[in-house]
N, C-alpha and C positions, 0 to 999 in steps of 0.2 A: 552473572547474567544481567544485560542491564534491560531499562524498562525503556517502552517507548508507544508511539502513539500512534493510531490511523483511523483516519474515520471515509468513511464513503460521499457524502454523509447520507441517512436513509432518516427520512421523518414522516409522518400521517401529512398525507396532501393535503387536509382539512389544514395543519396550522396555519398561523401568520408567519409569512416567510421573513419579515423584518427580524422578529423573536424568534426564529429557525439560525437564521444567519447570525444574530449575537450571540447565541448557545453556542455553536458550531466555534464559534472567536475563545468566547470564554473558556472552553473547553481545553482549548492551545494554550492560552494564556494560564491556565492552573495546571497543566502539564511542564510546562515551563519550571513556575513557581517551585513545586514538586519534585523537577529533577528529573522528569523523563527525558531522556539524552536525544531522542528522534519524535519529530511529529507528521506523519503524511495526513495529505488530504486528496481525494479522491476528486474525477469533476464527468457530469455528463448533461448534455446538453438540453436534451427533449424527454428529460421525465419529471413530473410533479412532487414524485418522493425524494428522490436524489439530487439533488435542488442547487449545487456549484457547479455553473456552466465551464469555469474558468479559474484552475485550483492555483493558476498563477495569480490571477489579480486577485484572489481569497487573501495568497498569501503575501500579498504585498502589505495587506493591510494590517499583518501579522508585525512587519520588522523592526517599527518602533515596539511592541507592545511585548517584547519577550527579548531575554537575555542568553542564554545559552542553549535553549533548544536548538538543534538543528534542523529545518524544517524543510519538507520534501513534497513532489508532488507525487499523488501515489492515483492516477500515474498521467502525464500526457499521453493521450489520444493519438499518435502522431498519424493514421493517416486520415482523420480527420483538419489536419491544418497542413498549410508550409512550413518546407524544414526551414527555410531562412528567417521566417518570422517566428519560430520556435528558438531558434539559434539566438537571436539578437533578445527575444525576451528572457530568456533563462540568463544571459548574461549580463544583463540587467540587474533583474534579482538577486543574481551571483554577486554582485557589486554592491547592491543597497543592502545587502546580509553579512558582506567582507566575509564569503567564504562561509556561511553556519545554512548550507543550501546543500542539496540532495537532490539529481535530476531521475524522479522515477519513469521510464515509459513502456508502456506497451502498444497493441494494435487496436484498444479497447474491446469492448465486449458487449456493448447496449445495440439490440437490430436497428432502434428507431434513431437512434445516432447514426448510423452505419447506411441509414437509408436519406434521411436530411442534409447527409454530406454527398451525398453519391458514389458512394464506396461499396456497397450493401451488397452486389454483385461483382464483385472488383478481385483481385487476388491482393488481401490487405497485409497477408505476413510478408509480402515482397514490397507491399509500401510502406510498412513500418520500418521496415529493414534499408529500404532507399532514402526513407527520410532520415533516419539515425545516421546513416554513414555521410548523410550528407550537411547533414547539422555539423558531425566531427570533422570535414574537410573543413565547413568555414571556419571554424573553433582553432582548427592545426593551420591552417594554410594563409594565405594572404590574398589583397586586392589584385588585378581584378580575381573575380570570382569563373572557372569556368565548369562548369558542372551540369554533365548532362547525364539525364536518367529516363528510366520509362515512364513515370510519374510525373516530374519537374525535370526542367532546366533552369540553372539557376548564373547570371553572369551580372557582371559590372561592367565591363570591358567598354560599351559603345561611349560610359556615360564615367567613367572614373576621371576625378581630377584631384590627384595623390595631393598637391602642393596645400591644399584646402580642407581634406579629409573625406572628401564627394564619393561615396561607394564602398567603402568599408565600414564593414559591421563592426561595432566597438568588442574587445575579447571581454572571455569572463574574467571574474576575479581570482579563482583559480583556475590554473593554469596545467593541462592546456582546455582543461574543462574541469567543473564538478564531478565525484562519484557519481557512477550509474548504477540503478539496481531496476530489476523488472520483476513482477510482479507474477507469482507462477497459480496457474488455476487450473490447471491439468493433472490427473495423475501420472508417473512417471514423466513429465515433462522434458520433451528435448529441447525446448528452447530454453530451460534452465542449465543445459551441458552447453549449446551454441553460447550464452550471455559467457558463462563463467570462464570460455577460452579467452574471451576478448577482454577479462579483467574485470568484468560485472558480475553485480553481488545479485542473488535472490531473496523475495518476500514470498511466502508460502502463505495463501490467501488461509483467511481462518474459517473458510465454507467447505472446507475437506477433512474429510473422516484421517484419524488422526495417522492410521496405514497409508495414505494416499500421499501426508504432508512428509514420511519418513523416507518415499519413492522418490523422493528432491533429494537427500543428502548424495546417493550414488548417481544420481544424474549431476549433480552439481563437482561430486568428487572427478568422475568421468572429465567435465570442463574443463579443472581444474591443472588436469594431467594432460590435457591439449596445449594448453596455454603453457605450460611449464611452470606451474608454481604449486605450493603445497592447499591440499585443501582446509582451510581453520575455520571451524566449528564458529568463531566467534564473527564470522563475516556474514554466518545465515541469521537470518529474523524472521521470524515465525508469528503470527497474525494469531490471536484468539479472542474470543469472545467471552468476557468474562465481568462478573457483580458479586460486590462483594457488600454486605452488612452486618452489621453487628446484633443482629438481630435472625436467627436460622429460618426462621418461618417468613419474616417475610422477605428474605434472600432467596424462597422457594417459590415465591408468589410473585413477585418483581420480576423475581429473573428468568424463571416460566411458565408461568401459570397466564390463565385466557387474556387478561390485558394487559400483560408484560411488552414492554415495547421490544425486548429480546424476540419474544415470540412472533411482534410484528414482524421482527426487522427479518425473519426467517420464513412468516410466511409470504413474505415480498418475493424475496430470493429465491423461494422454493418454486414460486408460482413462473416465474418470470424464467428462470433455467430448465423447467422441462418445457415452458413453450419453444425456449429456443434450443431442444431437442438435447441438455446437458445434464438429465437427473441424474446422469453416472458419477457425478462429483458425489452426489449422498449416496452412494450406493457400499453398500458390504463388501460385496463382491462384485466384477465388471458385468456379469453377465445376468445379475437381478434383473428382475423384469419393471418398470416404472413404478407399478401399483405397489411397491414392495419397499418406495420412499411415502413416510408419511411424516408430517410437521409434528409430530407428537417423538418422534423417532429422530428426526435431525437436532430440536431441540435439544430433546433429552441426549444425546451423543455430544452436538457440538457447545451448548452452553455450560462455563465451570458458571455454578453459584451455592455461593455459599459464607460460612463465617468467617474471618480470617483466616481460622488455623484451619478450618473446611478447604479453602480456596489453596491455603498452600500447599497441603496435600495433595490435591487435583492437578494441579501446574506440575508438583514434583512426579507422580504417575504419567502423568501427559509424556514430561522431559523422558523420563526411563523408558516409556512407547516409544519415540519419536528416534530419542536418540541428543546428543549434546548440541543446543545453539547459544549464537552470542545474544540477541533481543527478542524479549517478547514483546510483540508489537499488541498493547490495549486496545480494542476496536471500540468507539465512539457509538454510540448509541442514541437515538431519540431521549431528553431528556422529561417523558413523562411526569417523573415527578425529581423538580429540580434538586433536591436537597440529598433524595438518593443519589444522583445521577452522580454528585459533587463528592458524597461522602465516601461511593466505592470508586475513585480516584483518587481520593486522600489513604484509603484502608491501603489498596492493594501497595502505595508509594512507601505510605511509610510502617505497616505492621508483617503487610504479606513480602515484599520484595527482599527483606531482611532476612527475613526469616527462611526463604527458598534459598539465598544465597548461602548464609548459615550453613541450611543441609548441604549443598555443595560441594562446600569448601569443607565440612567432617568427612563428605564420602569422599574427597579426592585425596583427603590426608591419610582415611581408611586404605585407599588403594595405594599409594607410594609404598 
């Protein structure tokens, strides 16, 4: 299983966003260091806690300062922007990265973004979906550009001067585009079987009870079997929330107890998903009734914390719930206290990831 990275990023509005924004760097940069193979960043435009407008220029500022991570956005917004000015910036980055680039997208999820773009009322899973295919025509296709949709029209044609280079968006560096992966936050999710016919991979957000995150493998397999290709465990990545110390008690108290930034980061989340009418992501069952999610209850379900050998027991239980995937994606957290924040990204790297693999690889050799 390999390790890998994602942050939203979610911080107390009170901090300084200077010291918000170098945490958030630093973060990437010792996941790097480290070894985690994948790092997304998340971006949203109009909220004070989630504070990266723009997970593309975040990550720009990422591609001298890290070596072999490969860094994703987790995820564009797409119908919050244009696909042509999505198309030409991802290829971009694709270039200034030579390829260690990952384009995540979805339709986003924030109402006050959704209302500051004018989308808010809009049918967005058909402009998500218009601006992706339309990203991929300029990516596959050549000058001029003619592309027309309900959403955009997109051309070159009145103004293309081939001889010069006038009206052609430069390609990415892979070819004919970066890997796609989207971002699943539904139970059973079908736009996890839609992604996976077209060759796209899924992230199973880590705010879903862990029955919900398992409802992906057979929608994803489903996809799979459209598209004609085999489904491999090792393509899904799976989001969790997770602190790890060397210390059990206060691994209990950091990571949920009353000023845990964990506990922040969830009673953000909690607060913010039943206004926009979605408690049923924390629910047991689909037909609980709202009063029936409490932050004391999402915590304690969705947060692992604990000692090393605590935490890798917990992932390995998780893995046997869920079922077999290729990445567990770290979720990035408000660094409260910076020393923790640092020391359970070094634990889980180098004491816990060994060690789950370890058991892995006895119980697969058990099974041959």
């Amino acid at each position: 299983m390999d390790l890998g990275y994602f942050t939203m990023p979610l911080h107390p509005p009170g901090r300084n966003y200077v010291e918000t924004l170098k945490e958030d760097r630093e973060a990437i940069i010792m996941a790097d260091r480290l070894g985690f193979t994948e790092a997304y960043v998340g971006e949203h435009t109009t909220d004070l806690a989630e504070t990266i407008p723009s997970c593309l220029m975040f990550l720009c500022s990422l591609v001298h300062a890290t070596r072999t991570v490969k860094l994703g956005t987790g995820t564009l917004n797409l119908p919050n922007g244009h696909p042509a000015a999505f198309a030409a910036n991802v290829a971009m980055l694709d270039n200034m990265l030579e390829g260690r680039f990952i384009v995540g997208i979805s339709p986003g999820g924030l109402p006050s973004d959704m209302e500051v773009f004018q989308n808010l009322d809009r049918d967005r899973k058909a402009m998500f979906l218009e601006c992706i295919n339309q990203m991929i025509a300029i990516w596959t296709g050549e000058a001029p550009y003619n592309l027309k949709g309900q959403f955009w029209n997109i051309s070159t044609e009145r103004t293309l001067i081939p001889e010069i280079g006038q009206g052609t968006i430069l390609p990415c560096y892979q070819r004919p585009h970066p890997p796609i992966v989207v971002t699943a936050v539904e139970p059973f999710s079908a736009g996890v079987t839609a992604a996976a016919a077209r060759g796209w991979e899924p992230i199973s957000a880590n705010f879903l009870l862990p029955q919900w995150v398992k409802s992906h493998w057979g929608k994803y397999a489903d996809g799979c079997a459209q598209g004609g290709r085999r489904a491999d465990p090792a393509n899904w990545r799976v989001a969790k929330t997770i602190f790890v110390c060397e210390d059990g008690k206060v691994a209990q108290t950091y990571g949920k107890g009353e000023a845990s930034p964990y506990r922040f980061y969830y009673k953000q989340l909690l607060y913010k998903l039943k206004k926009a009418g979605r408690a049923n992501l924390f629910k047991e069952t689909r037909d609980a009734p709202d009063d029936s999610v409490t932050l004391d209850g999402v915590v304690d379900r969705l947060v692992i914390a604990g000692t090393p050998e605590e935490v890798t027991e917990q992932i390995l239980a998780f893995r046997r719930e869920i079922g077999d995937f290729g990445t567990l994606l770290y979720c990035g957290t408000d660094w409260a206290d910076p020393a923790l924040g640092r020391r359970s990204m070094e634990l889980l790297a180098e004491k816990v990831m060994p060690a789950v693999n370890r058991a892995i690889a006895a119980d697969t050799r058990a099974a041959a």
